[in-house]
N, C-alpha and C positions, 0 to 999 in steps of 0.2 A: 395553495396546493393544486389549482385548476393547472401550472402551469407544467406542471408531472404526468399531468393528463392528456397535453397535447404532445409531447414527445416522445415518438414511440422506438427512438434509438439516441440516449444522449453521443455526443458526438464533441469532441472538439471546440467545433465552436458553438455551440451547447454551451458550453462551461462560460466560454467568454462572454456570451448574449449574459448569460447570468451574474457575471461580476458587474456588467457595465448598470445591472436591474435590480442590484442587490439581494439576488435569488441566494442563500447559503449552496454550497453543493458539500452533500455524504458519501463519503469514502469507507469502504470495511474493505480488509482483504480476504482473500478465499485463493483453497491450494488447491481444491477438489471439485470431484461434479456435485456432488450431494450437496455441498455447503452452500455452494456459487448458485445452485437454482432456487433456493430457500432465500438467498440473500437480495437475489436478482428479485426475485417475487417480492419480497418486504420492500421493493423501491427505491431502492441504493442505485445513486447515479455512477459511482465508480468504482471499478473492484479491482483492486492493486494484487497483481497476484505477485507478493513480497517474498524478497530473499529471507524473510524471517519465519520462511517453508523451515528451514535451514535452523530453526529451534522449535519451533511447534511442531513440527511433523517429523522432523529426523531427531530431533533432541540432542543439537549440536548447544555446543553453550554458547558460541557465534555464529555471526551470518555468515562467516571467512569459507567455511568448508561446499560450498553448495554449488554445485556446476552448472552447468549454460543445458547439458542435456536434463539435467533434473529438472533446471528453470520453467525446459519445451516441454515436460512431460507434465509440471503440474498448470501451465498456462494453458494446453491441448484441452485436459481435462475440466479447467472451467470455460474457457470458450464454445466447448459446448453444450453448456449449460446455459449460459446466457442470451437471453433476446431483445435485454432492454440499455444495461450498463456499459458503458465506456471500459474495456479492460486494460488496463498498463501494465505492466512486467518487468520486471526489476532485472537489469542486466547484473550477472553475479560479477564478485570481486577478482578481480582477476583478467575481466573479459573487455576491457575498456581504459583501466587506467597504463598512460604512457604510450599510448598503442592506438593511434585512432583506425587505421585499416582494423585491424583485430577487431574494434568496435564496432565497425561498418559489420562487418562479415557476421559477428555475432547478433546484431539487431534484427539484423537481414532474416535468420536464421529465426529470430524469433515470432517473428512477423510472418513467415513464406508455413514454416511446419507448424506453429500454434496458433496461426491466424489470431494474433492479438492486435489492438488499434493503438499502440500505443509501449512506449519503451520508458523506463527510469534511470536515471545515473546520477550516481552521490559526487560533489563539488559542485568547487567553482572555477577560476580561471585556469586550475591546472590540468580540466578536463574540456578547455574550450572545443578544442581541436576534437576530437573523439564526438563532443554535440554537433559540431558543423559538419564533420563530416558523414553522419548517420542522418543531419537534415536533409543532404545533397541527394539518399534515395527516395526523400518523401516521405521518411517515418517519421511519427508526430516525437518528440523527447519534451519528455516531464523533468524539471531538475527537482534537486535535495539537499538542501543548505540545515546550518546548523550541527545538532546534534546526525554525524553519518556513522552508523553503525560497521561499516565496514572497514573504519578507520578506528575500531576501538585501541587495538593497538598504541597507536599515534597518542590518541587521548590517554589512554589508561584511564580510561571511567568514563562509567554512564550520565555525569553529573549536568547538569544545565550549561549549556554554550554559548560565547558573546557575550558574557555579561563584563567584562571588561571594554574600555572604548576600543582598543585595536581591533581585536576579535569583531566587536559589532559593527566596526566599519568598514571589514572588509567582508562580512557580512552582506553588508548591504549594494557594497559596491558589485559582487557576485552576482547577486541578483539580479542588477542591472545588467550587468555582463549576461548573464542566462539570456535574460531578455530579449536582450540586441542580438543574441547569436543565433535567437528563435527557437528557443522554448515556447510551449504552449500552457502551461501550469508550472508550477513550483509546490514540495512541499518542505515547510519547516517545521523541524522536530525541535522541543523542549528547548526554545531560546524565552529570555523574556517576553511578557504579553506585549510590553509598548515598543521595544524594536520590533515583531512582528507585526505590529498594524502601522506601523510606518514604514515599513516593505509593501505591504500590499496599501498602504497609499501613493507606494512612490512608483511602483510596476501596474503598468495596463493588465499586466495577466493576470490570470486566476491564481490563486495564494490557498494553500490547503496548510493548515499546521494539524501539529500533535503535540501536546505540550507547550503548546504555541499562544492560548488565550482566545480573547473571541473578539479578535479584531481582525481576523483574517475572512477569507472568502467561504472556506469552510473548514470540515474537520476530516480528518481519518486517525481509525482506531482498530488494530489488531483483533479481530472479529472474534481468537480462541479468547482473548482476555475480556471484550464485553459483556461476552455470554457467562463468562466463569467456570469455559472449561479448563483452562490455566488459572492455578490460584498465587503462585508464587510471586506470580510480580506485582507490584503493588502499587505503583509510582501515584502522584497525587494526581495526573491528568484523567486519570483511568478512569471512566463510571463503569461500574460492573449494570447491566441490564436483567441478567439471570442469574440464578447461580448452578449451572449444569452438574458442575462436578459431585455435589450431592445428589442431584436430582437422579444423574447418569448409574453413578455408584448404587444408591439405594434400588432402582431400578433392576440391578445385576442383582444383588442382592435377594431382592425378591422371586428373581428367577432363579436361583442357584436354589433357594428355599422350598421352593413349588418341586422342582425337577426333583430334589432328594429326598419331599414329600410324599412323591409321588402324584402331586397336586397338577400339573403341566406334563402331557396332554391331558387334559378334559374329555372325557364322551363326546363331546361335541368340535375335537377340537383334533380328529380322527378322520379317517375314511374307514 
């Protein structure tokens, strides 16, 4: 834990010192300032501010729907919230693939008005082009192999990915491709645990999974679903940490009771 203590801005290569030391790195996302300075403070080295704003916040049933201004508006809002965590941002669907100027211009965009350190983009070889050339300005890109939600379409299901050898070895070979085309982290979503930790044996970089098992470098997890203020998904990766949703609800509850009690405001609770 001392080593949480000497860093007072994870960074980059932060991540890396850490894979090469076997330090875990924690991942939660955050769309908001409220959440991102709570999360920041609990000592979360990275806060992924995810296209799945685009079902927690907007209540889209996919990530598909959610724009590149939405992305800057709720990146703006945890960036400045945070003093300690590396932030990444999820370039939306739409803003990257087939198109790598488009993808330049959009990263750029997310980087220059939301001051984030850090960009994410779902594939592999079919978005080389669009990673290299968002490297050429300096901005750090995160890849995201596996399960990509922004291809659900393609998939038609949420179900575990790679578990066939084709799928797993092109998998893997992405990876590598990520690599060499200079990514600085990878995360994998709900593949097998043992092709996952034989990705993050076979890549120098940092390896974050979700669904991924615990042979990787570290974890991330949708921060509305740890806490329990989403109850409906349920997948088996998940540990719920809190359960908000009642805690939040009864909460209301009790004020709605007070107020028609007349109980809220108090004498004391007045000018």
């Amino acid at each position: 834990m001392s080593v949480h203590k000497e860093v007072k801005r994870v960074t980059t290569h932060t991540l890396q010192e850490w894979k090469e030391a076997g330090i875990k790195i924690s991942m939660l996302t955050a769309y908001d300032f409220s959440m991102a300075k709570l999360i920041d403070a609990g000592g979360i080295d990275v806060i992924l501010v995810g296209d799945s704003a685009s079902n927690v916040m907007a209540g889209h049933e996919t990530t598909l729907p959610i724009t590149l201004d939405q992305m800057i508006y709720h990146a703006s809002s945890v960036v400045r919230a945070v003093n300690r965590a590396l932030v990444v941002v999820d370039l939306p669907f739409g803003n990257y693939q087939g198109n790598s100027r488009l993808a330049l211009e959009s990263a750029i965009r997310i980087m220059k008005e939301a001051g984030a350190h850090a960009v994410k983009l779902e594939g592999g070889a079919e978005i080389r082009e669009s990673v290299e050339r968002i490297l050429t300005a300096g901005i750090p890109v995160m890849g995201h192999l596996g399960l990509t939600p922004q291809s659900i379409y393609k998939f038609g299901t949420y179900t575990v990915r790679a578990k066939e050898e084709a799928e797993a070895t092109k998998l893997l070979e992405d990876a590598i491709l990520l690599e060499k085309s200079g990514c600085f982290a990878l995360v994998l979503e709900k593949i097998p645990a043992t092709l996952a930790e034989k990705v993050a044996k076979k890549v120098s970089i940092p390896v974050v999974g979700i669904g991924a098992g615990g042979g990787v470098d570290g974890q991330v997890l949708v921060s509305h679903d740890m806490l329990g203020i989403t109850t409906e998904f349920k997948p088996r990766f998940l540990r719920r940490y809190l359960n908000l949703s009642d805690e939040i609800q009864n909460a209301v509850k009790q004020y709605v009771d007070d107020v028609k009690s007349h109980n809220f405001p108090g004498k004391d609770e007045q000018y």
